[in-house]
C-alpha positions as a printed Julia matrix, in Angstrom:
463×3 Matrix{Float64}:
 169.11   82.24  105.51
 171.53   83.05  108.2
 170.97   83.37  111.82
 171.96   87.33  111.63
 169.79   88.05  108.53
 166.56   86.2   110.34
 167.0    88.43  113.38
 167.22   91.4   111.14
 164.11   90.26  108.94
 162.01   89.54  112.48
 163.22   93.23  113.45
 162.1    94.73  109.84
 158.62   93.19  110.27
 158.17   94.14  114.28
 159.1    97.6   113.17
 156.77   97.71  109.93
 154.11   96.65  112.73
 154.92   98.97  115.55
 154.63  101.75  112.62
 151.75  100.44  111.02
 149.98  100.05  114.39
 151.34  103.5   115.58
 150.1   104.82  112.32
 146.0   103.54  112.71
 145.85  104.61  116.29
 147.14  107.71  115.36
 145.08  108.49  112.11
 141.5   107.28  115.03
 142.67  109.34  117.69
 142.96  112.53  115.12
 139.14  111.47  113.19
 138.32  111.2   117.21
 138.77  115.03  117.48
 138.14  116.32  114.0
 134.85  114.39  113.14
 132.05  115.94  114.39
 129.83  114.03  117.17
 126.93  112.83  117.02
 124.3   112.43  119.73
 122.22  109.62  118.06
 123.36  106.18  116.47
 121.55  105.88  113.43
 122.29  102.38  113.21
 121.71  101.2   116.94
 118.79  103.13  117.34
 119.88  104.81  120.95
 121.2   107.91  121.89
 124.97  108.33  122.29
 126.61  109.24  125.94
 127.33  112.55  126.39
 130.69  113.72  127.73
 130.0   113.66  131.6
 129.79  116.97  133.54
 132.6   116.83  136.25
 131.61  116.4   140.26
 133.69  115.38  142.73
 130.67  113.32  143.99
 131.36  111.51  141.01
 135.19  111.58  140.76
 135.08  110.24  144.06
 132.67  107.02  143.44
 134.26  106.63  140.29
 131.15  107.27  137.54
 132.89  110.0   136.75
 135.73  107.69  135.02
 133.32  104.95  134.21
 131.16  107.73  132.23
 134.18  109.04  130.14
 134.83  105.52  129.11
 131.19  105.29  128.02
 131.47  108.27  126.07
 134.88  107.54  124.11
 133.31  103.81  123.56
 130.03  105.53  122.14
 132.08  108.27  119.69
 134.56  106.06  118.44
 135.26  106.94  114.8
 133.45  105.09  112.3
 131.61  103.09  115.38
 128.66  102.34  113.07
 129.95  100.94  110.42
 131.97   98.89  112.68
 128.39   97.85  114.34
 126.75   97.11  111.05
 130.17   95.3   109.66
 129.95   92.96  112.67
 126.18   92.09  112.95
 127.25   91.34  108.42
 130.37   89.09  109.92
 127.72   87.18  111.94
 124.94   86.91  109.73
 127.6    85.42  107.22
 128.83   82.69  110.14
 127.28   79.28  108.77
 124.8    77.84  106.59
 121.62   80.28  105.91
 118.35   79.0   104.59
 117.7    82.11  102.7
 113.63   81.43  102.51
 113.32   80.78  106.45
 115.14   81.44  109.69
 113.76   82.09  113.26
 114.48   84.16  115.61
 114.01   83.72  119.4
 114.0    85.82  122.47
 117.83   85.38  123.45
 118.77   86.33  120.0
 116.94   89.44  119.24
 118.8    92.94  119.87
 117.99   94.64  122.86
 118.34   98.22  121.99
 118.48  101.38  125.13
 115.26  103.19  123.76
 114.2   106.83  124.68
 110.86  108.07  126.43
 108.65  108.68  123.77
 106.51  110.89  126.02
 108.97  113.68  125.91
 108.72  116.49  123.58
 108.84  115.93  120.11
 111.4   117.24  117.24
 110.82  118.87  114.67
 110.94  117.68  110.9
 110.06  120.51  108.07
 107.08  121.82  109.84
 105.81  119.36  111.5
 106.47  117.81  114.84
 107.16  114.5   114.69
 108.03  112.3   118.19
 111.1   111.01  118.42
 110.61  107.62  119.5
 112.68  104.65  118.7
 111.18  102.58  116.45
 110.22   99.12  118.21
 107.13   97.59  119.4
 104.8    99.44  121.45
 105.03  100.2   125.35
 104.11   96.95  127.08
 105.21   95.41  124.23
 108.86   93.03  123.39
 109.17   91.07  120.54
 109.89   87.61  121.33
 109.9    84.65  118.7
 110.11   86.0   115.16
 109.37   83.99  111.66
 111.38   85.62  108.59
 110.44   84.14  105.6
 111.19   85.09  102.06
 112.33   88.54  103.12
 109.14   88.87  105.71
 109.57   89.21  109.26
 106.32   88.13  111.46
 105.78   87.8   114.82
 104.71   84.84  116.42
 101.32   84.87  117.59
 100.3    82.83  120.8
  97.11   84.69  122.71
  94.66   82.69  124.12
  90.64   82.57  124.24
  90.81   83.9   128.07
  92.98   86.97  127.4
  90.76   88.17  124.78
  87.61   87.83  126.48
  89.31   89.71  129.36
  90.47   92.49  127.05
  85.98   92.72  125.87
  85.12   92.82  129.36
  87.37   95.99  129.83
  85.26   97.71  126.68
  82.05   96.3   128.02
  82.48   98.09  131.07
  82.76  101.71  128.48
  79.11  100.19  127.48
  77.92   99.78  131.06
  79.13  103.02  132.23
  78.18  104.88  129.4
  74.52  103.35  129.39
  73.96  104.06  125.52
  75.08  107.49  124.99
  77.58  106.92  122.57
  78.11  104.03  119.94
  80.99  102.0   120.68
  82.92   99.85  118.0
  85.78   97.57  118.23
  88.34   96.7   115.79
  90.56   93.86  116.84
  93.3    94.13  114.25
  95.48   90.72  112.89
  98.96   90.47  112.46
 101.11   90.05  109.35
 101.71   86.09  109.92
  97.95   85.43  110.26
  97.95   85.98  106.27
 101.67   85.71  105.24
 102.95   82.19  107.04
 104.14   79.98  104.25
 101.67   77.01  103.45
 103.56   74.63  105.49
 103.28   76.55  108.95
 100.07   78.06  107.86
  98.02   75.96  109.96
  99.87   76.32  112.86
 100.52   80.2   113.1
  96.85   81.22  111.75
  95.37   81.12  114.72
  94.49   84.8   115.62
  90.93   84.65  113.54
  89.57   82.18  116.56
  90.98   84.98  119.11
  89.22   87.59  117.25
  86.08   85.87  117.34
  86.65   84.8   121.08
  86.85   88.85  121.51
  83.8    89.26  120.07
  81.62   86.8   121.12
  82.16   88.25  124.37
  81.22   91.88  123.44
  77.87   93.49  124.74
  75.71   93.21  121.93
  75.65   96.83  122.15
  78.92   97.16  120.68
  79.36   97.34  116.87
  82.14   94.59  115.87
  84.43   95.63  112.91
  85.2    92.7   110.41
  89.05   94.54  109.99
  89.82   90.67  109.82
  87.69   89.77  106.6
  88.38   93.33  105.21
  91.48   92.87  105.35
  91.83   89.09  104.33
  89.94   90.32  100.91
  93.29   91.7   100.02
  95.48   90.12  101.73
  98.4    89.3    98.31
  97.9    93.14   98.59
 100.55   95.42  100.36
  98.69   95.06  103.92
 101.46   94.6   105.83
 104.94   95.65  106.2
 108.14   93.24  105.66
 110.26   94.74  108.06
 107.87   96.25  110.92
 105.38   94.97  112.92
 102.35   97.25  111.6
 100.34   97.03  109.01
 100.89   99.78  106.06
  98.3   102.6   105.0
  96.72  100.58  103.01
  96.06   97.63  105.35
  94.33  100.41  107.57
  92.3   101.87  104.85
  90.5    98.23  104.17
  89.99   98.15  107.95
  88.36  102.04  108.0
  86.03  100.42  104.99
  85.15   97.66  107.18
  84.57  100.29  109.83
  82.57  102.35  107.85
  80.2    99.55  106.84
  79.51   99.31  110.66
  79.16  102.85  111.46
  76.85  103.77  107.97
  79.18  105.69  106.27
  80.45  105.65  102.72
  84.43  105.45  102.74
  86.57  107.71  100.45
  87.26  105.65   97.26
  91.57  105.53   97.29
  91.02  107.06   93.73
  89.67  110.31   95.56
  92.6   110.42   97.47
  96.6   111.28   96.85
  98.93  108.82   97.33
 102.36  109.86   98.19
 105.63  107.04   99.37
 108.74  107.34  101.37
 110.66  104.38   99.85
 113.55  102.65  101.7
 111.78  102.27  105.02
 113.35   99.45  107.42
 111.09   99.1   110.51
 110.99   97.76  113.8
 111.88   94.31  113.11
 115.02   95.13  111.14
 116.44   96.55  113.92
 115.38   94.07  116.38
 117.16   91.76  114.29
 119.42   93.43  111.59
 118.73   90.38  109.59
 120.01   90.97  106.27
 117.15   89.36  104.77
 115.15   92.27  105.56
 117.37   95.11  104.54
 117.28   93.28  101.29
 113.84   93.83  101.64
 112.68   97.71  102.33
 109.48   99.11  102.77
 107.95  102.1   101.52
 105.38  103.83  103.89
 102.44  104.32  101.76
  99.72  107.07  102.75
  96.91  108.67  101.23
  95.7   112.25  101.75
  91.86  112.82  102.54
  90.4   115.71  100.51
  89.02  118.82  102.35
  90.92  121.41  104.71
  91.22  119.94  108.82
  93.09  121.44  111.78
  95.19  119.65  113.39
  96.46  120.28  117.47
  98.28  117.71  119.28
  99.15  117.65  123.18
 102.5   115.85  124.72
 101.77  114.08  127.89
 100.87  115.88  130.84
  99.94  119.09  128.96
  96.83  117.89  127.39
  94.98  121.13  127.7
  97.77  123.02  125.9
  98.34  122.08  122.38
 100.53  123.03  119.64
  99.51  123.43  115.79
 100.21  119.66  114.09
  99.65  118.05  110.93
  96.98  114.62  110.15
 100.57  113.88  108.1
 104.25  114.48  109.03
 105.44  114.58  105.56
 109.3   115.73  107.25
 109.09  112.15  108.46
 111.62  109.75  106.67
 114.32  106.91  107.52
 113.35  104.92  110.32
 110.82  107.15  111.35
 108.87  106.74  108.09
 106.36  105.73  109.91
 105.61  109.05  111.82
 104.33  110.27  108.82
 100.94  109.31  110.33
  99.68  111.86  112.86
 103.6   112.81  113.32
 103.97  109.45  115.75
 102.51  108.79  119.51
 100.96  111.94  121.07
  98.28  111.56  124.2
  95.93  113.63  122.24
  95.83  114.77  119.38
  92.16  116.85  117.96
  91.36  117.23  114.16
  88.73  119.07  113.11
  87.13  119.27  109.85
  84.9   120.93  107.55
  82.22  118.25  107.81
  78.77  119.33  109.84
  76.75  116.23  110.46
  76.79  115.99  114.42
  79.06  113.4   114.91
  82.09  113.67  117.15
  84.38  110.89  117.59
  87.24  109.6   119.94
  89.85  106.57  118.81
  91.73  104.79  121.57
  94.3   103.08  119.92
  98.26  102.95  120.78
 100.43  102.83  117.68
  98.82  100.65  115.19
  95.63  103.31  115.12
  97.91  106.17  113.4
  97.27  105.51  109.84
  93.46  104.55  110.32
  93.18  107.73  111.99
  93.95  109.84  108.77
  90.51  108.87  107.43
  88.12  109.62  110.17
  88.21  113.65  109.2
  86.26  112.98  106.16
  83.09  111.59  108.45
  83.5   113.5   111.36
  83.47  117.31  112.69
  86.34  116.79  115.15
  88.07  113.62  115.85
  89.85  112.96  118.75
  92.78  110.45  118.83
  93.8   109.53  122.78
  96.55  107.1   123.27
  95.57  104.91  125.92
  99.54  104.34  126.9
  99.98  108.39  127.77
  97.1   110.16  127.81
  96.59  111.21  131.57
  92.98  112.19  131.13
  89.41  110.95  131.82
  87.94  109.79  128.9
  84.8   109.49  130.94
  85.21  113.28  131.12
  86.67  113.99  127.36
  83.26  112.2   126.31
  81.04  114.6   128.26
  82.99  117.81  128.11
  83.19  117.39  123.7
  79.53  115.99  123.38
  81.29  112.63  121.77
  78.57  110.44  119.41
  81.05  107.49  118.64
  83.8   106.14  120.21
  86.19  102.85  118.83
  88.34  101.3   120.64
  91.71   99.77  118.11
  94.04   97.08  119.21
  96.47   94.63  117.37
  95.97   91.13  118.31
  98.92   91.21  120.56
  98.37   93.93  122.31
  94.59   92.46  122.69
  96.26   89.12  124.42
  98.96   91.58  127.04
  97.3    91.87  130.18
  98.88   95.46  130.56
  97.39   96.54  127.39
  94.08   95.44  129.06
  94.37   97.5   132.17
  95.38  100.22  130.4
  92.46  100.84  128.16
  90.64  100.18  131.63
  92.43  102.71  133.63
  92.14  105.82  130.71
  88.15  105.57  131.48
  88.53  107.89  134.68
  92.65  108.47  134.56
  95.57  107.02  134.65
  96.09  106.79  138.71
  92.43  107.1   139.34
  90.57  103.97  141.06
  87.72  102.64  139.08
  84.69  102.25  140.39
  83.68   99.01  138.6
  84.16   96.02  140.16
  85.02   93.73  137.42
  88.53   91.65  137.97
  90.85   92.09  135.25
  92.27   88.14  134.48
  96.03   89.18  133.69
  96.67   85.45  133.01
  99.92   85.58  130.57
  99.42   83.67  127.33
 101.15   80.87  126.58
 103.92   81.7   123.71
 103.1    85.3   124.29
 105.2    87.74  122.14
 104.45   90.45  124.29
 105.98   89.97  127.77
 107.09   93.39  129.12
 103.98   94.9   131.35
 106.13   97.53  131.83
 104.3   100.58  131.36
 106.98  101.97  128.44
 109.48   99.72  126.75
 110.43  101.83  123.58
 109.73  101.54  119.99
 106.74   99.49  117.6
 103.45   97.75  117.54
């Protein structure tokens, strides 16, 4: 080839590429202005920046600029499937065992979360809160196990921390002096019954924390074997693959266990209907966005308890003026499949029944309470479900003022070994921001391995 007819192929090609290039950021700038926004990435879990309101304030310190740069980044065409095509691009980098792989703290996905204490949305007609599906307030995921298409978190409380946390419900039992019946229901985690045999050993360790929780208990206080309830049917679905709770099911052997405590016969599942809202990818997915796991959706499971119940639920700092709810958000689907139970985190939220025996109950629980919940309308006349982590009430007060006969007290294992998990079921007694009058110290010793770290008093998701 001639020196003339390689300077006019190098000009062809720099041409095909100036057109080609000229072409794509054309074709993106128009899908820029023609496809519609949206405020919420479905993928990243966050919300989307806005377009920034224009001050000269802001002109002048330069956020103005900065914040249009965020919002062309955010509402780039097609950004989500350019997320999800490079999180594929890295999961592909390498060898993969496709049984095991861990996951530690530096590699798991921070994700911007919203306030789940603001008003809910709506879905069909029922309010469901629009949280971001992670673990609990207080709570970050730090060492995850996947195996065989499981994620589990990595247990590592200690004897110490859970004695602390039954000190905190002792003092309910002290203060209350035997007007109510307490019970607690210290709830394990998927890995305690899912680690493969050869890690078994050392990740099953949360049955000796469990016991150190109750051996510390005032004998007063009823004990719920959710453990050995659960462990029964453990090759059962108990637990989810990709989320860190446990599935309706897992909560209806614990309510069984919890019934055997309290005297009550539970509602057989046969009496019940089941319903299912496949493809469900939950908290740990999207920590992760393992591919393992999207291989591997869940379905939320739930049952529906016979009888007719009314449901009202309050949003945080409103808690004496509800709004009409539902014991099921049945709009509830995607990644918030699991607001179909109570329609997600509310302070309060008050069922009442058709039952007339007397008994009035209150569960404190944060997120992992929701499904059990759903079966205490068929033993109760009203049942009132406070979430330690917003409600900004006494429940010193609630327990007077609604003539309460039981009251249970429902933590994960995690949340059982975070020392602001502890204080917070402490503080709810008289009010968030209200001094106790007991004198007990609160040990807020971390625990060694602990996959709970934030005490932050709201992180997200997640449980």
């Amino acid at each position: 080839m001639t020196t003339h007819k390689r300077i006019t192929a190098r000009k062809k090609l720099a041409m095909i590429n100036t057109v080609v290039f000229s072409t794509v950021l054309a074709v993106f700038g128009i899908l820029f202005f023609v496809i519609p926004k949206n405020e919420v990435s479905d993928f990243e879990k966050r919300k989307l920046s806005p377009f920034p309101q224009f001050t000269m304030q802001e002109f002048l310190h330069g956020n103005y600029i900065d914040s249009i740069d965020l919002y062309f980044s955010d509402n780039f065409p097609l950004r989500d499937q350019l997320v999800e095509l490079s999180f594929d691009m890295k999961d592909w980098r390498g060898m993969k065992n496709e049984e095991i792989a861990f996951y530690n703290a530096s590699e798991i996905q921070k994700t911007p979360v919203q306030d789940p204490t603001k008003p809910a949305d709506t879905i069909g007609d029922t309010a469901v809160a629009d949280t971001v599906p992670t673990g609990p307030p207080g709570e970050e995921v730090n060492n995850l196990f996947i195996y065989e298409g499981r994620a589990m978190e990595i247990f590592g409380g200690n004897c110490k921390m859970a004695e602390s946390y039954a000190r905190t419900i002792n003092k309910y039992q002290t203060e209350l002096k035997g007007k109510v019946q307490i019970y607690d229901i210290a709830v394990p985690s998927s890995i305690e019954f899912n680690a493969p045999p050869q890690y078994a050993k050392q990740y099953s360790t949360e049955k000796k924390n469990i016991d150190c929780v109750y051996g510390a208990l005032d004998p007063a206080i009823k004990a719920v074997d959710a453990h050995g309830s659960i462990g029964a049917h453990r090759k059962e679905y108990v637990f989810f693959k990709t989320d860190h709770h446990w599935t309706g099911l897992g909560a209806y052997y614990a309510y069984t266990a919890f019934c055997s405590s309290a005297g009550l016969t539970p509602v057989p599942l046969s009496s019940m209907e089941k319903k299912t809202k496949p493809g469900y990818l939950g908290s740990l997915y999207w920590l992760t966005r393992d591919s393992r796991l999207k291989e591997n959706a869940d379905t939320v499971e739930y049952w529906k308890i016979p009888g007719k119940y009314t449901t009202t639920a309050y949003h945080k700092g409103s808690e004496t003026k509800g709004f009409k709810s539902s014991i099921y958000a049945e709009g509830a689907s995607g990644a918030n499949g699991y607001g179909v139970f109570l329609g997600g985190d509310y302070p309060l939220v008050k069922i009442e029944s058709e039952v007339k025996n007397g008994r009035k109950v209150i569960l404190v629980k944060n997120s992992y309470g929701n499904p059990f919940a759903t079966y205490l309308p068929s033993h109760f006349e009203s049942v009132y479900v406070v979430d330690y982590r917003y409600y900004g009430g006494s429940l010193l007060d609630l327990i007077e003022k609604e003539k309460i006969t039981d009251l249970i007290f429902l933590n994960g294992v995690f949340s059982i070994n975070t020392s602001w998990h502890i204080s917070m079921v402490g503080k709810v007694m008289r009010g968030v921001g209200k001094k106790s009058q007991t004198t007990t110290t609160l040990d807020t010793t971390k625990p060694k391995k602990d996959s709970i770290l934030d005490k932050k008093k709201d992180s997200a998701t997640s449980k």
